[in-house]
py3Dmol code that shows the C-alpha trace and the ligand (Angstrom):
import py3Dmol

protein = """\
ATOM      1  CA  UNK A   1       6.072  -1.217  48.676  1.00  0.00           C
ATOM      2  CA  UNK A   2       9.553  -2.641  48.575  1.00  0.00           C
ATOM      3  CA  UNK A   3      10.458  -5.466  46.306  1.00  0.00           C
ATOM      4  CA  UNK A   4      12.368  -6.884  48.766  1.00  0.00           C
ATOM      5  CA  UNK A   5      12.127  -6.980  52.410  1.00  0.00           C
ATOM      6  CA  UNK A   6      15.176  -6.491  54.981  1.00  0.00           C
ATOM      7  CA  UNK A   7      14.905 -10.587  55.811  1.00  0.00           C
ATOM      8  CA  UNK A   8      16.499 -11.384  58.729  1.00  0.00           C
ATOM      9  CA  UNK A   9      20.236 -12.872  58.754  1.00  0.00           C
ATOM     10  CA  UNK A  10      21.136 -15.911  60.691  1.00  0.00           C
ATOM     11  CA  UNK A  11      24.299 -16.411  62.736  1.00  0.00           C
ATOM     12  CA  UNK A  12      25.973 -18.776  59.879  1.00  0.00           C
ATOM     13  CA  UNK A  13      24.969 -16.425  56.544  1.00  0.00           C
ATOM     14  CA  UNK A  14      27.550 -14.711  55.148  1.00  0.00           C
ATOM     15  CA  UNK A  15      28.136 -10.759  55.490  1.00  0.00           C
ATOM     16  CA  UNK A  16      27.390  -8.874  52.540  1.00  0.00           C
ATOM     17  CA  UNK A  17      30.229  -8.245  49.551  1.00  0.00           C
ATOM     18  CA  UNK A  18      31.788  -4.952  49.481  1.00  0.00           C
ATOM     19  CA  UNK A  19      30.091  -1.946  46.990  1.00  0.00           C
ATOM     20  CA  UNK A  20      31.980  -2.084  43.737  1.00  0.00           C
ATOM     21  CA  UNK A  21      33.273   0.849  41.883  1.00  0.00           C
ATOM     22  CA  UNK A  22      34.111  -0.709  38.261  1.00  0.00           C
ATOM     23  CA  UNK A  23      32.713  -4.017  37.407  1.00  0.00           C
ATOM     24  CA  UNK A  24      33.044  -5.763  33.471  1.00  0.00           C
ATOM     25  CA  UNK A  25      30.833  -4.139  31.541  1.00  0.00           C
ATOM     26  CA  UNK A  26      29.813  -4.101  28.286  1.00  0.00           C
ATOM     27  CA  UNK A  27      29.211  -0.588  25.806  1.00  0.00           C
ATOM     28  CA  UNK A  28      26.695   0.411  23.562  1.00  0.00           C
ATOM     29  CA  UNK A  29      27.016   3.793  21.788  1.00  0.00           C
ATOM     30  CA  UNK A  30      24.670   5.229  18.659  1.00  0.00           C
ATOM     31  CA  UNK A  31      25.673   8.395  17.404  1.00  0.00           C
ATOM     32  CA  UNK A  32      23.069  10.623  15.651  1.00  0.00           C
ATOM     33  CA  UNK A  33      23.514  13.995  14.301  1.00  0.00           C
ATOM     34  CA  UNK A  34      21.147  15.713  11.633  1.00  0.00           C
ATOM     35  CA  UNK A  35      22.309  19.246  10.275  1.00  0.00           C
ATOM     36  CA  UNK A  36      20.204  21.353   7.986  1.00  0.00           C
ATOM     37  CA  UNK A  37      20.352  24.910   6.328  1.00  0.00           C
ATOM     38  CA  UNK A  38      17.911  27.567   5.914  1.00  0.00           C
ATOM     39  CA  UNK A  39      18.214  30.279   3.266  1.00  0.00           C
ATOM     40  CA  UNK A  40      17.164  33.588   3.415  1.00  0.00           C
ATOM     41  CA  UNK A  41      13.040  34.645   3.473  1.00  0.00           C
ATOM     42  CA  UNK A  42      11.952  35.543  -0.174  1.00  0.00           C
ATOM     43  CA  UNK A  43       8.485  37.806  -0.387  1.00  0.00           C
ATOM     44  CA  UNK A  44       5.791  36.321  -2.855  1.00  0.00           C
ATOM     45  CA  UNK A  45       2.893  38.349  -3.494  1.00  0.00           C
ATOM     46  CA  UNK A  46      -0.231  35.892  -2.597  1.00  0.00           C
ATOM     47  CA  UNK A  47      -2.252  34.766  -5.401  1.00  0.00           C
ATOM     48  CA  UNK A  48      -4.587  32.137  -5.224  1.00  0.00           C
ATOM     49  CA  UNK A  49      -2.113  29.559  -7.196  1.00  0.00           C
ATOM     50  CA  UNK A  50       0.721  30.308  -4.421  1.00  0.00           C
ATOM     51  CA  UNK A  51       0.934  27.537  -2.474  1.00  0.00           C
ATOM     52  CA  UNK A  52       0.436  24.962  -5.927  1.00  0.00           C
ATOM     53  CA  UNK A  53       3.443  26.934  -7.014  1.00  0.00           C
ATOM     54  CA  UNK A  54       5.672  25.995  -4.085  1.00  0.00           C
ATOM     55  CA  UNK A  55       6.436  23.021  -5.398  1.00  0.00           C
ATOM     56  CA  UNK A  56       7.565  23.998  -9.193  1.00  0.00           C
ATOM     57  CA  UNK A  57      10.344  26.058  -6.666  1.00  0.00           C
ATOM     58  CA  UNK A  58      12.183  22.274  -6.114  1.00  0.00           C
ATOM     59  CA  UNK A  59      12.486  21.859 -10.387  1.00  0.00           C
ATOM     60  CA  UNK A  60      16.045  21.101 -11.332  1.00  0.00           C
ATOM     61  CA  UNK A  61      16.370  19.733  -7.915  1.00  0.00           C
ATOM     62  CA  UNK A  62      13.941  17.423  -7.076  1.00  0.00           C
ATOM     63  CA  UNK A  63      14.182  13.466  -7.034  1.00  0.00           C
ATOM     64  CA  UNK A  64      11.256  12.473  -7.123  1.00  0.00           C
ATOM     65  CA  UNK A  65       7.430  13.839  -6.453  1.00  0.00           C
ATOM     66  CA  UNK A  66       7.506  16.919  -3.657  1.00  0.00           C
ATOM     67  CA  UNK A  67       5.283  16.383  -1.047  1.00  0.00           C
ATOM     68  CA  UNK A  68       2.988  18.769   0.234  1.00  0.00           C
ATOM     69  CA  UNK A  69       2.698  19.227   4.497  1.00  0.00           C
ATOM     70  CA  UNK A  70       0.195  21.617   5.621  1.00  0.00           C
ATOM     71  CA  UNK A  71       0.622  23.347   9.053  1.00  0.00           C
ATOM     72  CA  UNK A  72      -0.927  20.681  12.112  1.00  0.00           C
ATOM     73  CA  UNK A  73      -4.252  21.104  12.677  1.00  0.00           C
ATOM     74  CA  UNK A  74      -5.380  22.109  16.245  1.00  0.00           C
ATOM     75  CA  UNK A  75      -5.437  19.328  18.019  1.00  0.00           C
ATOM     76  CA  UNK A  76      -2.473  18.140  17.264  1.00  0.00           C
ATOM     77  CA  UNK A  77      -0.706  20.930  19.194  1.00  0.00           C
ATOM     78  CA  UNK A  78       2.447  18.840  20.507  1.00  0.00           C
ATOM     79  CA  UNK A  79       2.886  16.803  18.095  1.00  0.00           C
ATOM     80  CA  UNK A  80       6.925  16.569  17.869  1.00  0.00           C
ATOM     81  CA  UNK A  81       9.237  13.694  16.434  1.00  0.00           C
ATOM     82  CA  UNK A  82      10.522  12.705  19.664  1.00  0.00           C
ATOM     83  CA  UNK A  83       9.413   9.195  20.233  1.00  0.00           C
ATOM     84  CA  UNK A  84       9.645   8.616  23.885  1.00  0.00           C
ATOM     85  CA  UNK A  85       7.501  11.771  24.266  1.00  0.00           C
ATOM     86  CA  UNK A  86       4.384  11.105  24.707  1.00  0.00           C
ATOM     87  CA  UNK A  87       1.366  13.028  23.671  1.00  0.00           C
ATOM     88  CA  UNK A  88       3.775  14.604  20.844  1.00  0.00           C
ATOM     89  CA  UNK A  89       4.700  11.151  19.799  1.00  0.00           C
ATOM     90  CA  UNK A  90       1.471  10.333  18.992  1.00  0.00           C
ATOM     91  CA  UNK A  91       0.045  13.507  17.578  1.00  0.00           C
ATOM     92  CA  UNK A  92       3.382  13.056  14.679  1.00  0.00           C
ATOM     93  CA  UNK A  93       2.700   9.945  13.653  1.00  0.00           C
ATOM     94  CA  UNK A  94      -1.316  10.277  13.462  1.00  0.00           C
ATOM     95  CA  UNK A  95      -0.544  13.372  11.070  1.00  0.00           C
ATOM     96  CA  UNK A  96       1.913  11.933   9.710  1.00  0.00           C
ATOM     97  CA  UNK A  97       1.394   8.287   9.204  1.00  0.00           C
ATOM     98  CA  UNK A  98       0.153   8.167   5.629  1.00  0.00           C
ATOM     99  CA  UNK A  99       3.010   9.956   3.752  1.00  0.00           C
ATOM    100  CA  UNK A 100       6.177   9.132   2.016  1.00  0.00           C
ATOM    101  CA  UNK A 101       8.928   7.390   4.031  1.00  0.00           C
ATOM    102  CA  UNK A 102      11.281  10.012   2.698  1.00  0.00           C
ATOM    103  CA  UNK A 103       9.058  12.461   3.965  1.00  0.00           C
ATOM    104  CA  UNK A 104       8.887  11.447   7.367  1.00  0.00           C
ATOM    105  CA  UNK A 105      12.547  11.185   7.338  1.00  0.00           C
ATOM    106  CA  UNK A 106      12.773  15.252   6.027  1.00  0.00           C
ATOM    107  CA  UNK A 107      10.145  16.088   8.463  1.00  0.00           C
ATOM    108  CA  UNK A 108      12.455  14.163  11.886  1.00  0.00           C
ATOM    109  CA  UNK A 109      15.573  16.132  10.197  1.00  0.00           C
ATOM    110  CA  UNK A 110      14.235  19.423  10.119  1.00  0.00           C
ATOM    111  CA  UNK A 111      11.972  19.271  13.046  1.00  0.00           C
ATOM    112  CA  UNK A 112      14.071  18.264  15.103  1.00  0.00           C
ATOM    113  CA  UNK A 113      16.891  20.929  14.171  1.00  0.00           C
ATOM    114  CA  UNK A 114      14.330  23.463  14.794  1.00  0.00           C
ATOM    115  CA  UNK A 115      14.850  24.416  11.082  1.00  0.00           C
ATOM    116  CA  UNK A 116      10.824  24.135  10.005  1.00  0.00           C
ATOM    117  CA  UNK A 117       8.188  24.974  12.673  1.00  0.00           C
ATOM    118  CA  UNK A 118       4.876  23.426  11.117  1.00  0.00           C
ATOM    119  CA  UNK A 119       3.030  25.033  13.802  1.00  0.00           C
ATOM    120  CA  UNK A 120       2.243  27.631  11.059  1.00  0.00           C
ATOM    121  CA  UNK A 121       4.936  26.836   8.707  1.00  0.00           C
ATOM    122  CA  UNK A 122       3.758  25.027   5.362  1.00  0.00           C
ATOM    123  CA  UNK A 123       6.801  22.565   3.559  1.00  0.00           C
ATOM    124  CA  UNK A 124       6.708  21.140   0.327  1.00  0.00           C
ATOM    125  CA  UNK A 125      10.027  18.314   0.380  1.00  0.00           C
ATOM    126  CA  UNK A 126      11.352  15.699  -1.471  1.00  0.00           C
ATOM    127  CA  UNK A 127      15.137  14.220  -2.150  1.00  0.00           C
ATOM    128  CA  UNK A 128      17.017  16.180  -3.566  1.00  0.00           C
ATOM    129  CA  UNK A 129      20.754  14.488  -3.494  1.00  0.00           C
ATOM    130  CA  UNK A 130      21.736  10.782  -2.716  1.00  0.00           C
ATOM    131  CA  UNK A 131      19.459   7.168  -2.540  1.00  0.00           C
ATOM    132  CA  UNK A 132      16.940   5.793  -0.833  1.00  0.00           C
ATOM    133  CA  UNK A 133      16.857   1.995   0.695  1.00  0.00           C
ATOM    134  CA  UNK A 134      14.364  -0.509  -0.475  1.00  0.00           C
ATOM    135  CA  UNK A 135      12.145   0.657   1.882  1.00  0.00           C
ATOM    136  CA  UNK A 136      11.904   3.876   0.607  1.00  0.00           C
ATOM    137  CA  UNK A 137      14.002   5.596   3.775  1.00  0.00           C
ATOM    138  CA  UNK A 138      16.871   7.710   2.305  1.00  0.00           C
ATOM    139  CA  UNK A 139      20.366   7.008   3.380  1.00  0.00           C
ATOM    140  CA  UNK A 140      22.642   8.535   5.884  1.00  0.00           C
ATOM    141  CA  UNK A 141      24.423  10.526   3.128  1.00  0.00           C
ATOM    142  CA  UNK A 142      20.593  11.871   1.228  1.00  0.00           C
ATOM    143  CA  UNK A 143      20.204  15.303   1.086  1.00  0.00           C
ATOM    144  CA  UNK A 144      16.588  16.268   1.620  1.00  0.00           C
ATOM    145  CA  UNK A 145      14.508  19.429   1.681  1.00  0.00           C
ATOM    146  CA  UNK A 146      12.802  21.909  -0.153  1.00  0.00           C
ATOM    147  CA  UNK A 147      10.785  25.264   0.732  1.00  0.00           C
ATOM    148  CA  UNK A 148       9.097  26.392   3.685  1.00  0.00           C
ATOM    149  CA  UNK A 149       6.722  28.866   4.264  1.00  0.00           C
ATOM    150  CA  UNK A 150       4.052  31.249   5.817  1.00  0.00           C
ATOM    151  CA  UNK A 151       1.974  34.547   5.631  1.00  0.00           C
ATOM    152  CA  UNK A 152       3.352  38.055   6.430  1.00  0.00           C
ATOM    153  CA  UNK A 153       1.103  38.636   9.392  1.00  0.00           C
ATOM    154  CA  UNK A 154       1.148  42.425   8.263  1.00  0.00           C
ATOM    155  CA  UNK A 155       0.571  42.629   4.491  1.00  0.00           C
ATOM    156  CA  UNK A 156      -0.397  39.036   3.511  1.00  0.00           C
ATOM    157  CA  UNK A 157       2.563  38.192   1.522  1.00  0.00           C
ATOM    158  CA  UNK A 158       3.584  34.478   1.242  1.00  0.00           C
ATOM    159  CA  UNK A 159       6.886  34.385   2.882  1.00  0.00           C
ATOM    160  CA  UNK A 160       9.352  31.301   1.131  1.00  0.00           C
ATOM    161  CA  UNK A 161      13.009  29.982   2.327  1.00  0.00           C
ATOM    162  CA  UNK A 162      14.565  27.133   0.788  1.00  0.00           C
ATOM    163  CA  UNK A 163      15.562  24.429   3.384  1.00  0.00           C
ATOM    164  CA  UNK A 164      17.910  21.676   3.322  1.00  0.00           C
ATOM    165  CA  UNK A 165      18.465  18.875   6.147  1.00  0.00           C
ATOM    166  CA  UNK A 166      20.620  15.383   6.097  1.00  0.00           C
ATOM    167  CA  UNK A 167      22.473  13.279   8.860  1.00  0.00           C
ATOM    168  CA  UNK A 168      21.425  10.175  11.238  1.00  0.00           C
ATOM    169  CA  UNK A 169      24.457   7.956  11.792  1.00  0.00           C
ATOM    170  CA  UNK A 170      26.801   9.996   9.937  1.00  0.00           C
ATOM    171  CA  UNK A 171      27.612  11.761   7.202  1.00  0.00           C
ATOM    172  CA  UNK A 172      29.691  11.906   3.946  1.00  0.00           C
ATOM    173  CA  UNK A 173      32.521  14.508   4.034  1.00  0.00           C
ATOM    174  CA  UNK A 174      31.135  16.553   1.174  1.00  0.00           C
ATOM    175  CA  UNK A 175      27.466  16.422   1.933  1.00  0.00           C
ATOM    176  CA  UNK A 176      27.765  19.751   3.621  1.00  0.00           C
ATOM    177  CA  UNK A 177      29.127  21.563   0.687  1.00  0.00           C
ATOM    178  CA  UNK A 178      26.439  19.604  -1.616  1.00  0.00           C
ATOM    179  CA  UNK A 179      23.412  20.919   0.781  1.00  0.00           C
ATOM    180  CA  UNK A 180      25.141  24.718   0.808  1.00  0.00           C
ATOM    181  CA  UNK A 181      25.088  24.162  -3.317  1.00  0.00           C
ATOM    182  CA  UNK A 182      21.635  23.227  -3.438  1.00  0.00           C
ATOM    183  CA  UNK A 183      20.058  25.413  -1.055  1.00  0.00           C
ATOM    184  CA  UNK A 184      21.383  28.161  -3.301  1.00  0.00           C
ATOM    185  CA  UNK A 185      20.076  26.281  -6.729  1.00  0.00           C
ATOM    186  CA  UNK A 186      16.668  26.364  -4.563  1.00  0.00           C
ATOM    187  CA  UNK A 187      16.682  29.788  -3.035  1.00  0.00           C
ATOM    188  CA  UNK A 188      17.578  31.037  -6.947  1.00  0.00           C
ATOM    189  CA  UNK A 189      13.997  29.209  -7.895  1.00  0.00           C
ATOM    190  CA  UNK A 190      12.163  31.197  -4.949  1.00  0.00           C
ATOM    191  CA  UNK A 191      13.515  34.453  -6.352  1.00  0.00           C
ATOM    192  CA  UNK A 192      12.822  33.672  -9.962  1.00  0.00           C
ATOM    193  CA  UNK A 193       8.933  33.194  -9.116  1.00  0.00           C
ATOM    194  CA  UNK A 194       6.956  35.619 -11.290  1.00  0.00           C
ATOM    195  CA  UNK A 195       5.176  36.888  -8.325  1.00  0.00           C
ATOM    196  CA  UNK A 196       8.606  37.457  -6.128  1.00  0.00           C
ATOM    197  CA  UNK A 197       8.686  40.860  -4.284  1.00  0.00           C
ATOM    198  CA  UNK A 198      12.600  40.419  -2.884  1.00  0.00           C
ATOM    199  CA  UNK A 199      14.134  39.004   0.143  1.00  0.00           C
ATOM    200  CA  UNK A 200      13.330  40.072   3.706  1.00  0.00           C
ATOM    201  CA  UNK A 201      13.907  39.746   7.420  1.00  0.00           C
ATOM    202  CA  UNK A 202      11.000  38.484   9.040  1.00  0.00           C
ATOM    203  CA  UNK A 203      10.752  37.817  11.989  1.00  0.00           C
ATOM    204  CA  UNK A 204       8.977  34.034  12.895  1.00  0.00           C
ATOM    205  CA  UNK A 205       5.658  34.232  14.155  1.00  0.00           C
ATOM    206  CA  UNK A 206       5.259  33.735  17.664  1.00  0.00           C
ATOM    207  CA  UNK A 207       2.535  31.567  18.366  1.00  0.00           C
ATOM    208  CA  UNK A 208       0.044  34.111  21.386  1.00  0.00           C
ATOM    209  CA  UNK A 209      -1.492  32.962  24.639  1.00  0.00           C
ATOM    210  CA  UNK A 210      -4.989  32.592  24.851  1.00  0.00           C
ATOM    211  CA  UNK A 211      -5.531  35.354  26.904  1.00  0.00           C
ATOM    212  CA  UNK A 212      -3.258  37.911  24.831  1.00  0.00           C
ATOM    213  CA  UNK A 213      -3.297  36.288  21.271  1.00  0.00           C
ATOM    214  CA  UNK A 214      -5.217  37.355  18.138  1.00  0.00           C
ATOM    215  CA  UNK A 215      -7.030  34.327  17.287  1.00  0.00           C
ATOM    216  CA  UNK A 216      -7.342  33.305  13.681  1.00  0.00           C
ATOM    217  CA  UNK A 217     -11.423  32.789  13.197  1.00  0.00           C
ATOM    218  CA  UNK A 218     -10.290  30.274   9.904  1.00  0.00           C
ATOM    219  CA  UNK A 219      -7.560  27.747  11.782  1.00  0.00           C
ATOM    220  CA  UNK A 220      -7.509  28.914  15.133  1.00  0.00           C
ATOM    221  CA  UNK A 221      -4.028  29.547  15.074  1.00  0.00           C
ATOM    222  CA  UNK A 222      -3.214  31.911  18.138  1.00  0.00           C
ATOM    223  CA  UNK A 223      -0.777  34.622  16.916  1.00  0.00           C
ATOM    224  CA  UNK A 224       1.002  36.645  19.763  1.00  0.00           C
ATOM    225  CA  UNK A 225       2.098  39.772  16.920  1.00  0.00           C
ATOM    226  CA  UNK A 226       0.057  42.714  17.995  1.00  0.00           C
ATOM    227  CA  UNK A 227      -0.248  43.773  14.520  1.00  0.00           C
ATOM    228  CA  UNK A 228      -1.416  40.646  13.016  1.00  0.00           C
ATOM    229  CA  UNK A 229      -3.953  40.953   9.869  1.00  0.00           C
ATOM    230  CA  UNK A 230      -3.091  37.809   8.406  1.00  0.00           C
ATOM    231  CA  UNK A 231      -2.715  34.545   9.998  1.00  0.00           C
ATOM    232  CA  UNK A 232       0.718  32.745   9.849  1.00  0.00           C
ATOM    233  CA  UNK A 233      -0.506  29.314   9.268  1.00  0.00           C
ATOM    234  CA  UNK A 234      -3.449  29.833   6.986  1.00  0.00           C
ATOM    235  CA  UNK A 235      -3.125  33.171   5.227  1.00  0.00           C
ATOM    236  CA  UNK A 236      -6.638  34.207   5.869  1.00  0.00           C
ATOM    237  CA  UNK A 237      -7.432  37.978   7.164  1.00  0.00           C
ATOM    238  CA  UNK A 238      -7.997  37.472  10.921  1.00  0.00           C
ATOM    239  CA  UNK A 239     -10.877  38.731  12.414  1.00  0.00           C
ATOM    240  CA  UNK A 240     -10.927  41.033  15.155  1.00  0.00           C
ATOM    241  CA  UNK A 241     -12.845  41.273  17.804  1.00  0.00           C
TER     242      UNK A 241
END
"""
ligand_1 = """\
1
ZN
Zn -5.529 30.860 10.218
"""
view = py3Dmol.view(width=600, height=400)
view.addModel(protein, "pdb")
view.setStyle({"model": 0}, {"cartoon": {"style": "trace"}})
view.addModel(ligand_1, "xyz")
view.setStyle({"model": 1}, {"stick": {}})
view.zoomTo()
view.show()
C-alpha cells in the first residue's frame, strides 16, 4: 500500500518543483581497514598435552593471559562478525559473549580477513604489541594474535601457524613491520616445540556436504577430504561408515 496517495490537484495549487540533481548535503565517511599475517604451517606430533601447549607458543610475546577459542560448536554454523547479518550475528556473539574484550577484537580482525577459519580452526590470542583502552578494547595501533590450528586429516598431526592481525580506523606507519617481526618471534616458538615435526603445505580443510562428506562421529564436523582419518576441528579418528 502506498504511503501516499496521488491526491487530486486543484486549479489554484501550484505545479510541482523541478527534480534536482545536487542539493546541500552533508558527508559522513568511517574508514576501516584490518590487515593480518599468517606464517607458514608447522607439524606437531599430537600428544595429549598439545593443545595446553599452544599457548606456551605466545611466551616472549604475549601481553597478557592467551585466551583459548575452541572451533564453534554445531549449531552455531554461521556465526560470522558481521553485525548487520543476521543469523551469523547472533551465533558470534552467543559464542562469544563471555570472553576478553581484546579477544573479541582479535577474533573481528582475523575473521573477518579470512585469516582464522574457526569452523575447525582452534586459536589461542592475546596482545601482543601496543595498549588497550579502559575498557579493555585495544587501540587502533595494538597488534594482536597468536597461533592457530587444526588436525592433519591424514596422519593426525596438530597442524600450528602463528597469526597476527591489527587495524580499525587506521594504523601506525610501522605497525606492519612490528606484526612481520613478531609473527616471526612466534612462528620461531612453533618450531622450537619439543614435539615439532617441520613445516608443511597443507592444504585447509574443506568443510563436505552432507551428502558427500565424511562426518566426524565426535563433533560432527563434515569434512569434504576423501581421505580424511582425522577430523579437522576435533582431532578424533573419524569413523567410517
Ligand atoms: Zn570431530
Amino acid at each position: 500500500m502506498p504511503l501516499f496517495g496521488k491526491g487530486r490537484k486543484g486549479p489554484d495549487q501550484p505545479t510541482t518543483p523541478p527534480i534536482l540533481e545536487d542539493v546541500p548535503a552533508q558527508d559522513f565517511i568511517l574508514k576501516l581497514s584490518y590487515s593480518a599475517k599468517s606464517s607458514e604451517s608447522v607439524r606437531i606430533k599430537t600428544s595429549p598435552s598439545a593443545v595446553a601447549r599452544l599457548a606456551r607458543m605466545l611466551d616472549g610475546y604475549s601481553q597478557g593471559e592467551p585466551e583459548l577459542v575452541e572451533p564453534y560448536p554445531l549449531e552455531f554454523t554461521q556465526a560470522a562478525p558481521f553485525i548487520a547479518r543476521m543469523p551469523a550475528a547472533a551465533e558470534w556473539l552467543t559464542y562469544h559473549r563471555k570472553r576478553l574484550p581484546m579477544t573479541r577484537h582479535a577474533l573481528v580482525v582475523l575473521e573477518s580477513v579470512d585469516a582464522i577459519d574457526l569452523a575447525f580452526d582452534t586459536f589461542v590470542g592475546c596482545l601482543l604489541d601496543g595498549e588497550l583502552d579502559t575498557s579493555g578494547y585495544p587501540d587502533y595501533n595494538a597488534i594482536v594474535g597468536g597461533v592457530a590450528s587444526h588436525w592433519d586429516e591424514i596422519t593426525g598431526d596438530m597442524i600450528v601457524r602463528a597469526v597476527v592481525g591489527w587495524g580499525g580506523k587506521g594504523a601506525r606507519g610501522d605497525t606492519d613491520r612490528n606484526a612481520a617481526r613478531i609473527l616471526a618471534g612466534l612462528f620461531g616458538n612453533i618450531q622450537a616445540d619439543q614435539h615439532a615435526l617441520g613445516v608443511v603445505a597443507v592444504e585447509r580443510p574443506v568443510a563436505g556436504t552432507k551428502a558427500t562428506g565424511v562426518v566426524c562421529g565426535h563433533c560432527g564436523f563434515n569434512s569434504g577430504h576423501e581421505r580424511a582419518f582425522y577430523c579437522p576441528k576435533c582431532g578424533m579418528r573419524m569413523a567410517r561408515g
